[in-house]
C-alpha positions in Angstrom: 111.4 -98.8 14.9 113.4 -95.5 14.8 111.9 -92.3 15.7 112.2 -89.7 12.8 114.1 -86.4 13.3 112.7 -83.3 11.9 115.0 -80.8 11.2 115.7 -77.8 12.6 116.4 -74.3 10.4 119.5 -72.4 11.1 117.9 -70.0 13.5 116.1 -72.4 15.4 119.9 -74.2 16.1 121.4 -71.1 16.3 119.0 -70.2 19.2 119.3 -73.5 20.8 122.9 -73.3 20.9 122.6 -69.6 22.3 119.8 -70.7 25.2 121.8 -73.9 26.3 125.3 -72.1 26.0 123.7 -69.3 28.5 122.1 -72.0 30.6 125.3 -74.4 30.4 128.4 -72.2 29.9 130.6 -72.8 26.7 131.6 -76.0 27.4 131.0 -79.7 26.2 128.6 -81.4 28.7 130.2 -84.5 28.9 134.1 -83.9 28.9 133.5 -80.3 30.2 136.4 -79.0 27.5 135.7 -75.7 26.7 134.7 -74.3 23.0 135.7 -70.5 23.0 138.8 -70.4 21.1 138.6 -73.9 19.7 137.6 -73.1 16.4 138.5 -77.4 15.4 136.0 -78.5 18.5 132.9 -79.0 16.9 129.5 -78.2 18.9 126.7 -79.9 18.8 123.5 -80.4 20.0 123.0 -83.7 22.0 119.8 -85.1 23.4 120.5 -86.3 27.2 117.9 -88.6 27.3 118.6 -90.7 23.5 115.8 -89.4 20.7 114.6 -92.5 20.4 112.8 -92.1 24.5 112.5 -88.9 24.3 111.7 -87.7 21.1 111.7 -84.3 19.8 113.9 -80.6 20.5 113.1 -80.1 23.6 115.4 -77.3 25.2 115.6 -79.5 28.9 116.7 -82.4 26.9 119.1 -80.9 25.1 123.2 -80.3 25.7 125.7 -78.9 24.2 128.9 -81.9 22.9 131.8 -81.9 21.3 131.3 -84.0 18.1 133.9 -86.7 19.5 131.7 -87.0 23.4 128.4 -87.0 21.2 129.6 -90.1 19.1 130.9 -91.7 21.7 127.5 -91.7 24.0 126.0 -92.6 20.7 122.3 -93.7 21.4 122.7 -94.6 25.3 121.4 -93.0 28.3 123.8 -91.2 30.3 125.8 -93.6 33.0 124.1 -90.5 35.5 120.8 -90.9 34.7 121.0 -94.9 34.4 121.7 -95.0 38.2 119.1 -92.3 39.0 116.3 -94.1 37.3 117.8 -97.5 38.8 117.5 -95.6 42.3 114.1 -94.9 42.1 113.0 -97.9 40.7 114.4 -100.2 43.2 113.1 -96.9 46.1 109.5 -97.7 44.8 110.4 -101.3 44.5 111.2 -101.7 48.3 108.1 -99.9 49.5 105.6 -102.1 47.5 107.4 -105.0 49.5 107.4 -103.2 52.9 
């Protein structure tokens, strides 16, 4: 079952892009090319964490991709994020066995 996406107005992205872009710097997340000047390198607004886990617009889940890295990561967690929550998991994993 797939989580529904509400949509956002124009202002709402245009502020998102603005507060993630000051937060960030003008460059894609992912491959770290930079935007300014690039007028064929599309931004967009990429959730980190898949909408399906986390649903919703939520500005600490959000980053700013180039349309080819944001297709690309698709619907998957982040390779980053995969091996943090693995860390932790296996950290809390050892101490109930300890």
């Amino acid at each position: 079952m797939s989580a529904r996406r509400e949509l956002l107005t124009a202002e709402q992205k245009t502020f998102l892009h603005c507060a993630i872009k000051n937060r960030d710097g003008s460059r894609c997340f992912y491959c770290r090319r930079n935007f300014r000047g690039r007028p064929l390198r599309r931004k967009t607004l990429d959730h980190f964490v898949p909408h399906r886990i986390w649903p919703g617009w939520d500005i600490d889940n959000l980053v700013l991709a180039c349309e080819r890295c944001n297709l690309a990561k698709a619907d998957s967690l982040p390779w980053p994020f995969v091996w943090l929550l693995l860390a932790v998991f296996r950290q809390s994993e050892w101490e109930l066995t300890a």
